[in-house]
DOVEXTOR-868522 format. One record per residue (C-alpha): residue number from 0; residue in one letter; chain; x, y, z. Coordinates in steps of 0.05 Angstrom, whole numbers. Example, Ala and Ser with C-alpha at 12.3 -4.5 7.8 and 13.67 -1.06 7.14 Angstrom:
REM residues 2
+-----+---------+--------+--------+--------+--------+
: num : residuo : cadena :     xx :     yy :     zz :
+-----+---------+--------+--------+--------+--------+
:   0 :       A :      A :    246 :    -90 :    156 :
:   1 :       S :      A :    273 :    -21 :    143 :
+-----+---------+--------+--------+--------+--------+
END
This chain:
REM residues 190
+-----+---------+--------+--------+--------+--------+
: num : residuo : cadena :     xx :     yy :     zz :
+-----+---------+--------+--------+--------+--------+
:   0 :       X :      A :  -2216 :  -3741 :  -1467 :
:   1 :       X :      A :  -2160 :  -3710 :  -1452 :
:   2 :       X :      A :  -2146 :  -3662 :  -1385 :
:   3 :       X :      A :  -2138 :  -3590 :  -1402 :
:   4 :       X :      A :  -2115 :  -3552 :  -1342 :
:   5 :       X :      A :  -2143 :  -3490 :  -1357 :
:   6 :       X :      A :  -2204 :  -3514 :  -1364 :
:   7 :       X :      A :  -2222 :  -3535 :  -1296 :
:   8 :       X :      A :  -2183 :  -3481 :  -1256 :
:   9 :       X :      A :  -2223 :  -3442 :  -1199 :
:  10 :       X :      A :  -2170 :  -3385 :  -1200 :
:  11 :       X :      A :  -2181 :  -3315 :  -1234 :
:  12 :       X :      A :  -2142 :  -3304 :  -1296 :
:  13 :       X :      A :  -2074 :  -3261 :  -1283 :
:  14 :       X :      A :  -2076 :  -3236 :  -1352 :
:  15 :       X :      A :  -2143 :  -3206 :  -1332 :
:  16 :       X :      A :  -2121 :  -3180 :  -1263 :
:  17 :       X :      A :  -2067 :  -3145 :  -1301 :
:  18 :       X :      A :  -2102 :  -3119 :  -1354 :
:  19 :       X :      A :  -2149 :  -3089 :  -1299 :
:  20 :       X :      A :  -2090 :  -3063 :  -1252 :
:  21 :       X :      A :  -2061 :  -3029 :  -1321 :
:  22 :       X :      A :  -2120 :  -2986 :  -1343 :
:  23 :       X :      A :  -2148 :  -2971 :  -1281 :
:  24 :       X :      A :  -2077 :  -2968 :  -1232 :
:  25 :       X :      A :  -2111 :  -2931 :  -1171 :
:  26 :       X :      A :  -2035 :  -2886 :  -1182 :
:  27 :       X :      A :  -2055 :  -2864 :  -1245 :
:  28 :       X :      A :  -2138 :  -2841 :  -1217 :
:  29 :       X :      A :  -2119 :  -2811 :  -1156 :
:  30 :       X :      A :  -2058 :  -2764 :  -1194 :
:  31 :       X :      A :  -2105 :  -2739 :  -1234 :
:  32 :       X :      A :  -2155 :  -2716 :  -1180 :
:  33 :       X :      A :  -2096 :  -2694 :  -1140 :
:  34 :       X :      A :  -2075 :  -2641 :  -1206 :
:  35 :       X :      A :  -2147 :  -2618 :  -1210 :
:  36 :       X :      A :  -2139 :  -2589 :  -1128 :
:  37 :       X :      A :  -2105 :  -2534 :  -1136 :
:  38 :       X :      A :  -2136 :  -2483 :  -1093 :
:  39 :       X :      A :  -2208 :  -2505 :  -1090 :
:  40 :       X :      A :  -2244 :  -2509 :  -1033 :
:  41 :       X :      A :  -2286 :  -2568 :   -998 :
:  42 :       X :      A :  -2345 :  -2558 :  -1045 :
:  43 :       X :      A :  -2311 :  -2555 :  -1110 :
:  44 :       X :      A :  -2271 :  -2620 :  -1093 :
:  45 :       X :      A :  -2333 :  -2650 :  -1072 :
:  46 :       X :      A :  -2350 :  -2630 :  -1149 :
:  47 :       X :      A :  -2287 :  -2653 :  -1175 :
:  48 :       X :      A :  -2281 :  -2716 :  -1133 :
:  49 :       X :      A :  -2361 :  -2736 :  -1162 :
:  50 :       X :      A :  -2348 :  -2732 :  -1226 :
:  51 :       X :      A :  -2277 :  -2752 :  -1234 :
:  52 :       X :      A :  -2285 :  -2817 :  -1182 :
:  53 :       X :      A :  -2362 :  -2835 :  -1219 :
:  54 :       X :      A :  -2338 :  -2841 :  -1290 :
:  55 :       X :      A :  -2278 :  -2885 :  -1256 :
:  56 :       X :      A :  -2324 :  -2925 :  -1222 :
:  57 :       X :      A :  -2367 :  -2934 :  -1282 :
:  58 :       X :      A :  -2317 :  -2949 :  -1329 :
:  59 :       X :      A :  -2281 :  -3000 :  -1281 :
:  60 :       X :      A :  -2331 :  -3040 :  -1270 :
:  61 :       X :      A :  -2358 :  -3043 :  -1346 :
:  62 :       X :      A :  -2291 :  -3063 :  -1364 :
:  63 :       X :      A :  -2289 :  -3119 :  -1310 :
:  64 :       X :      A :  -2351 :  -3146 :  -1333 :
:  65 :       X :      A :  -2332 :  -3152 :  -1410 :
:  66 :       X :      A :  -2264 :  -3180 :  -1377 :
:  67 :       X :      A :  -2297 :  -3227 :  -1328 :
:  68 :       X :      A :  -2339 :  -3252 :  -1386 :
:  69 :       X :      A :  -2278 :  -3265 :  -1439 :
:  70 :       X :      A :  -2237 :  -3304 :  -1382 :
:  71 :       X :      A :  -2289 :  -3345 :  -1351 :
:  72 :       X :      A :  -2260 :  -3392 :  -1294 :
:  73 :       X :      A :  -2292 :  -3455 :  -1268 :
:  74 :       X :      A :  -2323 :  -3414 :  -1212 :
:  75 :       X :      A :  -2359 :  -3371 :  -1260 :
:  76 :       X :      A :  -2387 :  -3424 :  -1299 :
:  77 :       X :      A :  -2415 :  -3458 :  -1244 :
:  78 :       X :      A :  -2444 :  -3398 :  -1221 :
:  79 :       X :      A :  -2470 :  -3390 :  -1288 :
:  80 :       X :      A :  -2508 :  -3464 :  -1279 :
:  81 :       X :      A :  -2535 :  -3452 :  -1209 :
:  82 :       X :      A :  -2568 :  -3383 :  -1239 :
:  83 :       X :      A :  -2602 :  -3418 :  -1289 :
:  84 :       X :      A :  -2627 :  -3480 :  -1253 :
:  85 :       X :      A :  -2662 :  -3435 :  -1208 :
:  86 :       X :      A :  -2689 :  -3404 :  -1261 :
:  87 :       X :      A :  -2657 :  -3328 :  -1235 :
:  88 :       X :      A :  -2662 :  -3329 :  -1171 :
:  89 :       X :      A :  -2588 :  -3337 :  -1153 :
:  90 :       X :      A :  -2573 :  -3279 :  -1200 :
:  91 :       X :      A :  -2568 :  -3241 :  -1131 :
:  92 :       X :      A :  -2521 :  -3236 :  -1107 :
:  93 :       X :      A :  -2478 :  -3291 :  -1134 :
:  94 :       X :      A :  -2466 :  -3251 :  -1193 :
:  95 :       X :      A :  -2451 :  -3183 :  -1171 :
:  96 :       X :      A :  -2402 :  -3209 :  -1117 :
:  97 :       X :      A :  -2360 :  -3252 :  -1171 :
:  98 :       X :      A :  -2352 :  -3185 :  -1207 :
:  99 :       X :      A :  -2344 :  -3133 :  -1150 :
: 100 :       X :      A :  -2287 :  -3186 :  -1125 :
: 101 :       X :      A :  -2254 :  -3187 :  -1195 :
: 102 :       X :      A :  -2255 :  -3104 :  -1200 :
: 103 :       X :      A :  -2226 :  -3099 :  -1114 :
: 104 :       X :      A :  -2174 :  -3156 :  -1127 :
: 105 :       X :      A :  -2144 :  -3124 :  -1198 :
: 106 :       X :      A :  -2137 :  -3054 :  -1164 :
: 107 :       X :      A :  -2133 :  -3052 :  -1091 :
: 108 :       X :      A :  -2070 :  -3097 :  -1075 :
: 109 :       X :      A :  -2108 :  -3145 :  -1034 :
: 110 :       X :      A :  -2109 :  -3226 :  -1029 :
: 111 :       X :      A :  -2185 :  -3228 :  -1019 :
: 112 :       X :      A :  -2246 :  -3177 :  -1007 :
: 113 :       X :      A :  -2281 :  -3194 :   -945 :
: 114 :       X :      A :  -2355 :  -3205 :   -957 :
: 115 :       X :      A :  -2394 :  -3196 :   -899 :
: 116 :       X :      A :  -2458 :  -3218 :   -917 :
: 117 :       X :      A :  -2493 :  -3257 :   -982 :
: 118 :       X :      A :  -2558 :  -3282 :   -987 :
: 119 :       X :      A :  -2624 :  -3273 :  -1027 :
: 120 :       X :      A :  -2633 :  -3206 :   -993 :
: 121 :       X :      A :  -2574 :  -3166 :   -982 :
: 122 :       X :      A :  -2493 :  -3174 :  -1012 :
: 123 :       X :      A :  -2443 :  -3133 :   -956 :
: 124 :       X :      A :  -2380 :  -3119 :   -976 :
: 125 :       X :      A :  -2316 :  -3085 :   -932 :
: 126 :       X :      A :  -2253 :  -3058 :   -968 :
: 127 :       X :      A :  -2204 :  -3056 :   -902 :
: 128 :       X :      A :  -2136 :  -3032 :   -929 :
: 129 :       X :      A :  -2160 :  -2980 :   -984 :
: 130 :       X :      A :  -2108 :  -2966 :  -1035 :
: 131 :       X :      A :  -2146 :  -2909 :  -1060 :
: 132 :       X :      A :  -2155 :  -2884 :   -995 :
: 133 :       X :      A :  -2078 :  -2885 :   -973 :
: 134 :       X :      A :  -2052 :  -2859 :  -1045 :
: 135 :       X :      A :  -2109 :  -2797 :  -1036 :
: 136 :       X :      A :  -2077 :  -2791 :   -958 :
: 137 :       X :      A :  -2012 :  -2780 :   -986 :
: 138 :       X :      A :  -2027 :  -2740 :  -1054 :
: 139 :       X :      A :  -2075 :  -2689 :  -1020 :
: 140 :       X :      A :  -2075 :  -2692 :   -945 :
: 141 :       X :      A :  -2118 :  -2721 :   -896 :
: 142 :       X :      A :  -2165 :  -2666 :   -900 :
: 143 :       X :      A :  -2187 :  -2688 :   -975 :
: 144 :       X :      A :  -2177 :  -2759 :   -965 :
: 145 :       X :      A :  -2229 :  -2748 :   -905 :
: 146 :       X :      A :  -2271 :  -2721 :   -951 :
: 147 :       X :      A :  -2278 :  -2782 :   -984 :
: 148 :       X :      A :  -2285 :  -2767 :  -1065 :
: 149 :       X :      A :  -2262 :  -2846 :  -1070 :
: 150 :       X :      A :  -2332 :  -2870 :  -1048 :
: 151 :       X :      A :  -2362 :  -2860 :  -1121 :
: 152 :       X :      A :  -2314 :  -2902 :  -1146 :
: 153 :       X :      A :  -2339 :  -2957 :  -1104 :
: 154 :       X :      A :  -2413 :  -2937 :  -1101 :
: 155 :       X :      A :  -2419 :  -2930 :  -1179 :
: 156 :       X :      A :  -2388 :  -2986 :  -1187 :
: 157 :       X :      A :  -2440 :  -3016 :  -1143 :
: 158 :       X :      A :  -2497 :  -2994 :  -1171 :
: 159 :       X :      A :  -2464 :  -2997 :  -1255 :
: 160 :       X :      A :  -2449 :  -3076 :  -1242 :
: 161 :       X :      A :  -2529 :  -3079 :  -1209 :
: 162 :       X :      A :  -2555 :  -3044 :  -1270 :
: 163 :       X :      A :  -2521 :  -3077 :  -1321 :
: 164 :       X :      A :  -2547 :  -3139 :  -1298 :
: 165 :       X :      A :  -2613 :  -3121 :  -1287 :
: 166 :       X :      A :  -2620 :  -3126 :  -1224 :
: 167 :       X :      A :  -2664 :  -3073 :  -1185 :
: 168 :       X :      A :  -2624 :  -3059 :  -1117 :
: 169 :       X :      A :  -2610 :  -3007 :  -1072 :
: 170 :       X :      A :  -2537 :  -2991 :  -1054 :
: 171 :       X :      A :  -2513 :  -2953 :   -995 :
: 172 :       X :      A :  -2449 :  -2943 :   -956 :
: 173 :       X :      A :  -2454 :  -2969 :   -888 :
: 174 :       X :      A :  -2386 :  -2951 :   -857 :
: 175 :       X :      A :  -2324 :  -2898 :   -875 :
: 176 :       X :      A :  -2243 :  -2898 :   -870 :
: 177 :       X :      A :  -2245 :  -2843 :   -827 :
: 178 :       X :      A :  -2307 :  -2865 :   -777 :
: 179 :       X :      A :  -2294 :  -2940 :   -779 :
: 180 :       X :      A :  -2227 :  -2950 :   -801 :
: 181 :       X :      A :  -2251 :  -2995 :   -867 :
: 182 :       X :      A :  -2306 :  -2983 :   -914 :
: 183 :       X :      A :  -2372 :  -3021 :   -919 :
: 184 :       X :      A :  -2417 :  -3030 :   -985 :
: 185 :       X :      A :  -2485 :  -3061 :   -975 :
: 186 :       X :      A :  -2533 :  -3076 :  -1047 :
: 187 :       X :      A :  -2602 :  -3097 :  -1027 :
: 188 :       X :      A :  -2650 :  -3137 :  -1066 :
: 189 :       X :      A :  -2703 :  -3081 :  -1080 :
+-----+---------+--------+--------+--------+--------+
END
């Protein structure tokens, strides 16, 4: 048998990565909410930040999954294994982690997503240096990015890549840039 390199590699496709960064450039989403401001007021761009930052979120993550699935690595395929040797069980939150990683590390600029937790029970997540947060600083103000309309990106993304999957788990948002200085995402196993 002959070694193919590809085959065995642990590392995330860069074709995929950029394919990700290209349709959902964090630029390109936080523009657009910036041209739907003009002179609304905190509730409306609560309104406008929902909507605009949920169907992101949603469509984000959907697209990482059917890209995460076309560019398996090595990683993924051993995940696959250990899911079904256990007949499930591993599902969570070995699965959702492998794709919340793909959809931080395609958009955000960053080298690695910290996971805080994973286990049977609960999958923690914190996003430290927030793209999306900085670009919304300096496209609307502090004021708005305070407001945080990012956090449905993240938390439908969340709860999208949970549902798809079938798994039944409850997502929350444990810490805020503005309180805590980083974000934190926690999915429990319901």
């Amino acid at each position: 048998m002959l070694y193919e390199p590809n085959k065995y590699s642990f590392e995330l496709n860069s074709e995929m990565l950029q394919l990700l960064h290209d349709e959902f450039d964090v630029e390109k989403i936080t523009s657009k909410f910036a041209e739907v401001l003009n002179g609304k007021g905190p509730e409306e761009i609560e309104a406008e930040g929902k909507t605009i930052f949920e169907a992101y979120g949603r469509d984000w993550i959907k697209k990482v999954r059917q890209l995460g699935d076309e560019y398996p690595d090595r990683t993924y395929e051993v995940l696959k294994e250990i899911i079904d040797k256990s007949g499930g069980f591993f599902k969570f939150a070995l699965l959702p982690q492998r794709f919340i990683e793909i959809a931080y590390l395609s958009v955000m600029e960053i080298s690695t997503l910290p996971i805080i937790e994973n286990n049977a029970e609960r999958l923690i997540y914190r996003v430290v240096d927030c793209l999306m947060f900085n670009k919304l600083k300096d496209k609307c103000g502090e004021e708005v990015a305070n407001l945080l309309p990012c956090q449905h990106a993240c938390l439908t993304a969340c709860k999208t890549i949970h549902q798809d999957l079938d798994i039944d788990a409850i997502i929350q948002m444990e810490a805020s840039m503005p309180k805590e200085g980083h974000c934190q995402f926690a999915a429990r196993r319901a």
